[in-house]
Phi, psi and omega in degrees: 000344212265280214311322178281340198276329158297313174301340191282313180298329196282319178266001161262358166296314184302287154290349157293308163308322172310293212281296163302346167322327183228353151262190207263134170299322224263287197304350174262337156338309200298309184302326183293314181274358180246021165301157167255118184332322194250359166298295182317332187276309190285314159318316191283307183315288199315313188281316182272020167274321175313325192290331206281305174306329193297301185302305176290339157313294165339296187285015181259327193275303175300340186291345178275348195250326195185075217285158153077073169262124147309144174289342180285249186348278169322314174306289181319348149313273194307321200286313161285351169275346171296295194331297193302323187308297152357289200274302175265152176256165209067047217000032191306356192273348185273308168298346167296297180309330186268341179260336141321299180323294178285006160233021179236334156263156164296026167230178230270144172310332193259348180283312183255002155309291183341300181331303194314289174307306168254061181255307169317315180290310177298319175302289176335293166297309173320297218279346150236007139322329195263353180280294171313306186299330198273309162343301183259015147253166181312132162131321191315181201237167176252176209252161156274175176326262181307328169277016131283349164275279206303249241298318166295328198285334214278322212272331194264337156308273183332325185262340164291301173348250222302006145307292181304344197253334179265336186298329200277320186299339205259311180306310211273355180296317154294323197210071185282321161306317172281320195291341177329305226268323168311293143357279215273352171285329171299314184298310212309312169339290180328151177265143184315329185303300197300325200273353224253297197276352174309261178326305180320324201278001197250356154293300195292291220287309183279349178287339187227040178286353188314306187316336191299326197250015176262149163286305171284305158358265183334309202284297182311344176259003179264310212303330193259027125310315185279328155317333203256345189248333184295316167297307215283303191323291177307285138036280185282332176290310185274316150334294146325312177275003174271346175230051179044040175252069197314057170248197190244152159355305157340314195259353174263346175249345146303298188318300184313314161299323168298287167021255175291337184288000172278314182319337188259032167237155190283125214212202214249134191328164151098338179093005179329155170114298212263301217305331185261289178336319212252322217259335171309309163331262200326304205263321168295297177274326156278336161251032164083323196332099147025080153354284184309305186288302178311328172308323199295349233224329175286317189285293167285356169279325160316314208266309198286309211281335206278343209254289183000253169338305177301335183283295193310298203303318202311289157357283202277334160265012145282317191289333226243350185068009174321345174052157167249002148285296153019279189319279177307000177267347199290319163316291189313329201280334222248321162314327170289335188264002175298304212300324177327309179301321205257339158107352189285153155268111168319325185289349184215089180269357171252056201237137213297136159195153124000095169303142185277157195312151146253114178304000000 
């Protein structure tokens, strides 16, 4: 953990600086403090409503691994797997939520990491379907000749990803036992750091493959996906506007998707870093926005929005006797019972066995 959670502190130092370089600490102080409070207030209520959606998702994802999970229990879960992120490094707070799960419920460690992985798979897809949507309604702003070329080439990327990402998803939903053994002859390449959570994560993924093939399942976690990214939206749009930043609906649902898809590279807890960096781009060089103000509205919305979750997660793995030593421990636990399951030795990934069943 010490090498990622130091690469996660270098680049978010790094983008902090990217984002912050050339303005004045005081006009963005300034900017923070003549925000309007109950604009501000009503943003943070909107974003931390995301968890509550997080949780009703959730059980869409899990009824095929473990049907009739509490709602109790899942909230508590999630709030404390943000809390870790929030808190800790490496993102160990995802593995922390899974390791919570299973000990506030009767499922299996490796049933609700899986879950994880494809809550992450959905999150994902959403969140650039929603970037092409926000792109082709009234309001995007237009680009000039060169930031239109780097911003298509950036845009024809992103859609081969998740081209390349439903294809793999469509094989192994199909031919799960041949797409395994490919998977895993391609990884061997890789040094064991890189190979190791690879193979972890495509056990847990087919260990929790069921939804793919239920139709209602299914239909019901994209919905409250799209509910759930639609919210987080409102959220950065009331947010803006607490801090006199007049764009449109558009622009809180562009922002938001660069956002997270920035938060998931790696950085030093809480996402500093990702979080100013992705929203000076979006609100400075495309919509023009006040340099002072877009900062002031990334740093404090960021910052506002950062105490919720954490309190609640604190809350609830204090009820639960969780340690934030613990915590940081939910990886290891929960990467050994991947491999228990599945029978692989990380040190070998082509050493022969039996792929596990997709349900």
């Amino acid at each position: 953990m010490a090498w990622k959670a130091g690469l996660g502190i270098v680049i978010s130092i790094a983008l902090l600086w990217y984002a912050f370089r050339n303005e004045d600490p005081a006009e963005i102080a300034h900017e923070i403090s003549r925000a309007n409070p109950w604009l501000l207030l009503l943003a943070v209520a909107a974003a931390t409503f995301v968890f509550w959606i997080r949780a009703w998702r959730w059980r869409s994802i899990l009824d095929p691994v473990r049907p009739g999970t509490s709602f109790r229990a899942r909230f508590a879960a999630v709030n404390i797997g943000f809390m870790g992120n929030n808190l800790l490094p490496s993102r160990v707070g995802e593995f922390a939520r899974a390791y919570a799960l299973s000990r506030l419920e009767p499922v299996p460690l490796v049933a609700a990491f899986s879950t994880l992985v494809l809550e992450r798979l959905f999150d994902g897809i959403m969140l650039v379907l929603f970037l092409f949507v926000a792109m082709a309604l009234p309001g995007f702003p237009e680009v000039r000749i060169g930031e239109a070329a780097q911003f298509t080439a950036v845009a024809r990327g992103l859609a081969v990803l998740v081209t390349g990402a439903m294809v793999v998803l469509f094989l192994l939903v199909l031919f799960p036992a041949r797409a395994v053994r490919v998977i895993e002859r391609i990884v061997v390449i890789l040094p064991k750091a890189l190979r190791r959570p690879i193979i972890d994560a495509l056990e847990a993924f087919l260990a929790g493959v069921s939804i793919l093939r239920d139709p209602v399942l299914l239909a019901t976690a994209t919905f409250w996906s799209v509910v759930l990214w639609l919210v987080n939206a409102v959220g950065f749009y009331l947010g803006m506007r607490a801090f006199d930043i007049d764009l449109p609906y558009v622009a809180a649902v562009f922002l938001q998707s660069c956002v997270a898809l920035a938060v998931s590279v790696p950085s030093a807890p809480g996402f500093f870093g990702p979080f100013e960096a992705a929203s000076s781009v979006v609100l400075v060089d495309m919509w023009g926005t006040e340099a002072s103000k877009a900062l002031g509205f990334a740093l404090g919305f960021h910052i506002a929005g950062f105490f919720p979750v954490t309190i609640m997660g604190l809350f609830y793995a204090w009820r639960m006797g969780l340690s934030l030593r613990g915590m940081a421990r939910s990886e290891e636990v929960v990467e050994s019972a991947v491999e228990h399951a599945s029978g692989v030795d990380p040190d070998d990934p082509d050493a022969a066995r039996e792929p596990p069943a997709a349900h």
